[in-house]
N, CA, C and O atoms as a GROMACS GRO file, in nm:
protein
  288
    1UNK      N    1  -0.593   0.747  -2.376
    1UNK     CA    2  -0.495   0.643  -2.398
    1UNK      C    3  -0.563   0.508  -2.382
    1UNK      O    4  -0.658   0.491  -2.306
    2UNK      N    5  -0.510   0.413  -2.458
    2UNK     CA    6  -0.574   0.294  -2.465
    2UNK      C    7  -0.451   0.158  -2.484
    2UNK      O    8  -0.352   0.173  -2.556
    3UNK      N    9  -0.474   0.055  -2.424
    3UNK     CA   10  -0.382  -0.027  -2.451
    3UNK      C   11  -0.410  -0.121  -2.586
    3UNK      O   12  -0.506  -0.190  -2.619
    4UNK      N   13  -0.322  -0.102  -2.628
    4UNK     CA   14  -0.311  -0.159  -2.770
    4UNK      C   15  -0.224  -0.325  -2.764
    4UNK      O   16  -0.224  -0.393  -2.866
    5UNK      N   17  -0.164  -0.371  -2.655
    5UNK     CA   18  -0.100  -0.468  -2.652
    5UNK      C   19  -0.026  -0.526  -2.522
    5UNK      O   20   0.090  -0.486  -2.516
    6UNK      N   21  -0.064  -0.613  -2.413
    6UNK     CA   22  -0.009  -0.673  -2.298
    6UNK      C   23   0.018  -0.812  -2.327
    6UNK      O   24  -0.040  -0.873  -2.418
    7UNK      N   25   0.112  -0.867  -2.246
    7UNK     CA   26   0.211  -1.002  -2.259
    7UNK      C   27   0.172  -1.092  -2.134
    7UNK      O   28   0.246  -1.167  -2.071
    8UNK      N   29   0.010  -1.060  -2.109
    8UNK     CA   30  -0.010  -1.117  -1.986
    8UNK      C   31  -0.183  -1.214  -2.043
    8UNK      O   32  -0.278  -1.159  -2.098
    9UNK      N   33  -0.177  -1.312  -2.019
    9UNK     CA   34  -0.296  -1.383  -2.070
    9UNK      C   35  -0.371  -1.389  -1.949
    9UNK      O   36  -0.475  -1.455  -1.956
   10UNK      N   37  -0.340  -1.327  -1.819
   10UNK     CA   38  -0.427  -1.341  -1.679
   10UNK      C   39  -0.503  -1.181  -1.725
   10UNK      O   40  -0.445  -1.074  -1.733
   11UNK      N   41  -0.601  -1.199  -1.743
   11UNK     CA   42  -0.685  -1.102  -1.751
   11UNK      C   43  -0.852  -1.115  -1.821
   11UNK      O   44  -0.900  -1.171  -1.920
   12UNK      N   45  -0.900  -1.037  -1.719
   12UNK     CA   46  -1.078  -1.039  -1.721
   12UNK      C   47  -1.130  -0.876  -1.780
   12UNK      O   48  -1.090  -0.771  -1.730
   13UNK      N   49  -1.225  -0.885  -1.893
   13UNK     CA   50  -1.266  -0.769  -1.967
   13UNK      C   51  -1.398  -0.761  -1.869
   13UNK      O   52  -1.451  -0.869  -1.843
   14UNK      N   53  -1.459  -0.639  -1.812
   14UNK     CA   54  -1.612  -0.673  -1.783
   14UNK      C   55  -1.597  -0.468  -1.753
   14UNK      O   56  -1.515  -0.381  -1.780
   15UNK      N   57  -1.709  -0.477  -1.694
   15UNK     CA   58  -1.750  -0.343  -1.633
   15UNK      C   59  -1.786  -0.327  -1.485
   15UNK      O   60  -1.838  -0.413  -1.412
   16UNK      N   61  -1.747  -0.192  -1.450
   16UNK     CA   62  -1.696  -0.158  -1.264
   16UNK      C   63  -1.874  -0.192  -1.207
   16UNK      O   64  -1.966  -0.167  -1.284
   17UNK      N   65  -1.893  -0.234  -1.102
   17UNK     CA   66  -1.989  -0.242  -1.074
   17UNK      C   67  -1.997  -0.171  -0.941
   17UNK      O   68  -2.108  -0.124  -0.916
   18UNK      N   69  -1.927  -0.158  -0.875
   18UNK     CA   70  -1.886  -0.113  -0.701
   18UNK      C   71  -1.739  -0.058  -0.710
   18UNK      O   72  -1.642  -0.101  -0.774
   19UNK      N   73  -1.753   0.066  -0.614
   19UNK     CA   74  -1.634   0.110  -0.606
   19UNK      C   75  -1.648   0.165  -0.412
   19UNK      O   76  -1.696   0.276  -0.391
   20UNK      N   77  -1.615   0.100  -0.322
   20UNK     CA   78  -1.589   0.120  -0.236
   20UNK      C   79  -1.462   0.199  -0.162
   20UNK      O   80  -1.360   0.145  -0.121
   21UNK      N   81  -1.490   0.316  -0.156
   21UNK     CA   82  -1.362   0.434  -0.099
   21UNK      C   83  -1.354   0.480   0.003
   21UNK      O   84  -1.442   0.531   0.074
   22UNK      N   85  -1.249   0.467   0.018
   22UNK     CA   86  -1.127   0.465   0.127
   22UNK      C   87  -1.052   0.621   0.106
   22UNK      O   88  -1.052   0.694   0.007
   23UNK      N   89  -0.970   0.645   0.280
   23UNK     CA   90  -0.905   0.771   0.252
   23UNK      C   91  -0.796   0.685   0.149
   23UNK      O   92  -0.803   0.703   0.028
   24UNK      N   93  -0.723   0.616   0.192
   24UNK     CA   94  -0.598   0.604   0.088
   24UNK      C   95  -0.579   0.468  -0.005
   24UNK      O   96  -0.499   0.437  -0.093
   25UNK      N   97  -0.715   0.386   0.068
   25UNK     CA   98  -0.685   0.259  -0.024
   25UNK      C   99  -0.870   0.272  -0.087
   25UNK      O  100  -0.954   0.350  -0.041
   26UNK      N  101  -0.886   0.189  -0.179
   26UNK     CA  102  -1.049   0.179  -0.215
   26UNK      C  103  -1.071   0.037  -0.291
   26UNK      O  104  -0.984   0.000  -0.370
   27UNK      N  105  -1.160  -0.023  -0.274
   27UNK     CA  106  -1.206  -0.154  -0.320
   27UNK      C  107  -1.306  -0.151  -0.458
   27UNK      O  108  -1.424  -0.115  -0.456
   28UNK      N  109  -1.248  -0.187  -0.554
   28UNK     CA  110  -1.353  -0.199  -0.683
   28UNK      C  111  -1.379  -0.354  -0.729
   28UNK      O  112  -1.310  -0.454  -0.708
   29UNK      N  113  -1.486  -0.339  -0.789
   29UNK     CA  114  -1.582  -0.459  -0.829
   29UNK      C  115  -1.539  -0.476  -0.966
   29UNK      O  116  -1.437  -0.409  -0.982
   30UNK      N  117  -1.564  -0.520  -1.042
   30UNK     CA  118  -1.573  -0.543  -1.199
   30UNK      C  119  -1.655  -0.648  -1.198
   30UNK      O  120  -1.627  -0.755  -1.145
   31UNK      N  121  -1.759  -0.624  -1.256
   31UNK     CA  122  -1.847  -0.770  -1.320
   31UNK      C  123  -1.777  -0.816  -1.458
   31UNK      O  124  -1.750  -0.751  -1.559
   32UNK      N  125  -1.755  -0.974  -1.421
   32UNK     CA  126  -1.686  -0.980  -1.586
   32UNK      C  127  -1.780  -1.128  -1.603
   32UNK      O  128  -1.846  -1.162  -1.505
   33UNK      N  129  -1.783  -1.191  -1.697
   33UNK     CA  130  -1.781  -1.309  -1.814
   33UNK      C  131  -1.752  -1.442  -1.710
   33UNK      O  132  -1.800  -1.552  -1.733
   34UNK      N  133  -1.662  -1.412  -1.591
   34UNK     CA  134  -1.611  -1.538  -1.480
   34UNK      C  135  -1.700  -1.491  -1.348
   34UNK      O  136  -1.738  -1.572  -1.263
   35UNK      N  137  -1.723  -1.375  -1.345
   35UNK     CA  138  -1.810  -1.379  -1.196
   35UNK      C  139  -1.723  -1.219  -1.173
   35UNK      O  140  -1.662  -1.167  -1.267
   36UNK      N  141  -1.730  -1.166  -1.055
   36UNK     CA  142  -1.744  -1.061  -0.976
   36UNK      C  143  -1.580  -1.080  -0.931
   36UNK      O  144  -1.528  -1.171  -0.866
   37UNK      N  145  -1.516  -0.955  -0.992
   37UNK     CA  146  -1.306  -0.958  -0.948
   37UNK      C  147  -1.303  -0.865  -0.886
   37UNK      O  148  -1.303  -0.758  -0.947
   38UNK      N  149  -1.299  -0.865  -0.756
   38UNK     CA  150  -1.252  -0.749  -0.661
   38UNK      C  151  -1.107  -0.720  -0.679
   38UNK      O  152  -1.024  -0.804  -0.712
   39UNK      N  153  -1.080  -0.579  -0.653
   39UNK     CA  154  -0.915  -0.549  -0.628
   39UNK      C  155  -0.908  -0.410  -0.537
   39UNK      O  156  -0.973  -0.307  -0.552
   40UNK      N  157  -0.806  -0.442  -0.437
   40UNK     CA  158  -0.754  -0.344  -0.390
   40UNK      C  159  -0.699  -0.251  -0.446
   40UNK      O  160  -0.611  -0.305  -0.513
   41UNK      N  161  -0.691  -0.102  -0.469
   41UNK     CA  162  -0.624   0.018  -0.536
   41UNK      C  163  -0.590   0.124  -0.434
   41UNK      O  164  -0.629   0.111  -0.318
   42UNK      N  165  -0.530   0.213  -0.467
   42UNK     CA  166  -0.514   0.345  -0.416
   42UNK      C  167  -0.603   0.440  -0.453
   42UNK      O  168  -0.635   0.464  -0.569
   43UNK      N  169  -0.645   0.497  -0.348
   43UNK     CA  170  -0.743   0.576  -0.425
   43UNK      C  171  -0.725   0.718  -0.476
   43UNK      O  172  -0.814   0.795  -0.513
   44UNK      N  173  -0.586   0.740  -0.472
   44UNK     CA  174  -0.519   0.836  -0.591
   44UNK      C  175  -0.550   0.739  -0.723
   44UNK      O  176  -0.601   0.785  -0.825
   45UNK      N  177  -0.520   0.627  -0.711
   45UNK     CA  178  -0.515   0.603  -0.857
   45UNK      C  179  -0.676   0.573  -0.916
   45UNK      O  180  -0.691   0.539  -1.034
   46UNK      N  181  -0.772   0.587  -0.839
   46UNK     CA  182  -0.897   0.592  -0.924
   46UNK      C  183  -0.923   0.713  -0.919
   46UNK      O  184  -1.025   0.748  -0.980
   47UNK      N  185  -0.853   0.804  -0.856
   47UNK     CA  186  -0.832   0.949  -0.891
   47UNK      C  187  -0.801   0.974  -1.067
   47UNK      O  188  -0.885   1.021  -1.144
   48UNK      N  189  -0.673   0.933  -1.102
   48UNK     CA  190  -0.595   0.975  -1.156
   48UNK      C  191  -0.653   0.877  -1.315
   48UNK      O  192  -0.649   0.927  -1.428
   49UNK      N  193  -0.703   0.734  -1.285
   49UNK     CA  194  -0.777   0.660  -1.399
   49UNK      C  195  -0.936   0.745  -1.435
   49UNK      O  196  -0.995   0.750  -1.542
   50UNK      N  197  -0.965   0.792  -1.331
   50UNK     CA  198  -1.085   0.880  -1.316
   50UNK      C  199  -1.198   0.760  -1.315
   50UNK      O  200  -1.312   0.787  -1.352
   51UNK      N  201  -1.168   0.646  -1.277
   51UNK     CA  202  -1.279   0.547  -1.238
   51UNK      C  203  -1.437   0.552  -1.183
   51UNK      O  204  -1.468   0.592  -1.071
   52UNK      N  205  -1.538   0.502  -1.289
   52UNK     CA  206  -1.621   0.578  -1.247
   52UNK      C  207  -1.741   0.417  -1.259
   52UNK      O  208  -1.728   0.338  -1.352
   53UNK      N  209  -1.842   0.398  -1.153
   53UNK     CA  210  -1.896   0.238  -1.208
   53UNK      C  211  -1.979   0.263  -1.329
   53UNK      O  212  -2.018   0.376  -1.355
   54UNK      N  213  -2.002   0.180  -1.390
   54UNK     CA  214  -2.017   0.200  -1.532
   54UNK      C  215  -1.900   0.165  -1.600
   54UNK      O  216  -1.895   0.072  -1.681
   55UNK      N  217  -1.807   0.235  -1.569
   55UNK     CA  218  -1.679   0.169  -1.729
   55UNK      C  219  -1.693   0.055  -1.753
   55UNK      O  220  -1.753  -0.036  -1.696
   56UNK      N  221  -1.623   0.065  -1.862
   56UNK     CA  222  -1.550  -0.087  -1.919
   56UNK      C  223  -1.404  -0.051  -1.843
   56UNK      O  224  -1.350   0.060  -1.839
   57UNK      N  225  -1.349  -0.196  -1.778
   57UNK     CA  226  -1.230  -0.189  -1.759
   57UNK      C  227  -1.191  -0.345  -1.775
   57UNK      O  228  -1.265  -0.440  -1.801
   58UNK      N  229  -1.035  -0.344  -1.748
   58UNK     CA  230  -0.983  -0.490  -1.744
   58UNK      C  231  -0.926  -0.527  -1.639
   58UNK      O  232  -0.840  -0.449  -1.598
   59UNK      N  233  -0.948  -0.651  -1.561
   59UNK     CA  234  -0.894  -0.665  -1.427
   59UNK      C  235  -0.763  -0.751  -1.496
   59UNK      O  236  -0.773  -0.837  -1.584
   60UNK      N  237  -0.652  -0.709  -1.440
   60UNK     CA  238  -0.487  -0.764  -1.498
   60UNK      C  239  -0.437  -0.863  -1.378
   60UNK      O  240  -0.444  -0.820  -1.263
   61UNK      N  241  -0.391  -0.981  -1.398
   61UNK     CA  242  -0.358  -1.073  -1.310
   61UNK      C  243  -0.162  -1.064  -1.288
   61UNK      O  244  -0.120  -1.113  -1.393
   62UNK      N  245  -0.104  -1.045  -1.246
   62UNK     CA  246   0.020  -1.094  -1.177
   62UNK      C  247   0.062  -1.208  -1.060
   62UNK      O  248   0.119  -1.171  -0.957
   63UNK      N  249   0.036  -1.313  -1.077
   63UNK     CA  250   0.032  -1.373  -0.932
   63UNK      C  251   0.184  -1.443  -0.964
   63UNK      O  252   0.252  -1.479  -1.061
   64UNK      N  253   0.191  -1.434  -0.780
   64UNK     CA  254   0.356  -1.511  -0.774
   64UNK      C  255   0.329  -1.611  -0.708
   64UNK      O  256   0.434  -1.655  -0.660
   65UNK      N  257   0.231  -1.680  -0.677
   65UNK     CA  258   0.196  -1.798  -0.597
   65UNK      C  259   0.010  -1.845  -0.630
   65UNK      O  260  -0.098  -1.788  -0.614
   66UNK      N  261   0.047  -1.952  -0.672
   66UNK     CA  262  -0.096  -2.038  -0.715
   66UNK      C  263  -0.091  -2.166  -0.613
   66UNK      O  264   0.000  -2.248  -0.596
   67UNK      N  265  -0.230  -2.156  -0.545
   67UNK     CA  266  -0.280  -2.281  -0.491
   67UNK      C  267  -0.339  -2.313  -0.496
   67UNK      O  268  -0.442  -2.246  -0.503
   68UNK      N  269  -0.345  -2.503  -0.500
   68UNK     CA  270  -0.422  -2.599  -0.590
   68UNK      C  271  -0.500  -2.676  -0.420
   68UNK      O  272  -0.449  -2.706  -0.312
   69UNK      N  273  -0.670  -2.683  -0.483
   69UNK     CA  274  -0.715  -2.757  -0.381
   69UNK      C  275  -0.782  -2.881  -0.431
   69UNK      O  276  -0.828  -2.864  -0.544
   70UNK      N  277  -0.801  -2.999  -0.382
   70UNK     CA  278  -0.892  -3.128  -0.458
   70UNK      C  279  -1.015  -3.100  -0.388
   70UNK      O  280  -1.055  -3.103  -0.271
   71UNK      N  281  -1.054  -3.076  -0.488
   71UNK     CA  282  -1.221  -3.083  -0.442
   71UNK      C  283  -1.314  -3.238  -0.429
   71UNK      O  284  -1.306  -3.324  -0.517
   72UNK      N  285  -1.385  -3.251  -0.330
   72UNK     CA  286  -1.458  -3.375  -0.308
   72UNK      C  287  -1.588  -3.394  -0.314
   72UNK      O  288  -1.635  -3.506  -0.294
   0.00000   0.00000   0.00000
């Protein structure tokens, strides 16, 4: 299965570089095009994606809160 179409413009294309596992949670890497996107998962679900480093994957953004800093 492959996604053919998302309504979300927050998103990074790259490949898994690190996959750090956990009994129930696990930490993956993606190297992308912006730098290095960590994300928290379940690690049923890199079970079940069959996540392996090497892929191609896409890191998908949802955020409900953005904060702005001035840099000096």
């Amino acid at each position: 299965m492959s996604i053919t179409a998302i309504n979300t413009r927050n998103q990074f294309r790259g490949s898994i570089v690190g996959i750090n596992r956990g009994e129930i949670v696990s930490e993956i890497e993606i190297e992308t095009a912006a730098g290095i996107v960590g994300a928290i998962v379940t690690s049923s679900s890199i079970d079940s994606l069959r996540l392996r480093v090497g892929d191609d994957a896409l890191a998908i953004f949802k955020a409900t809160e953005v904060l702005v800093a001035k840099l000096g």
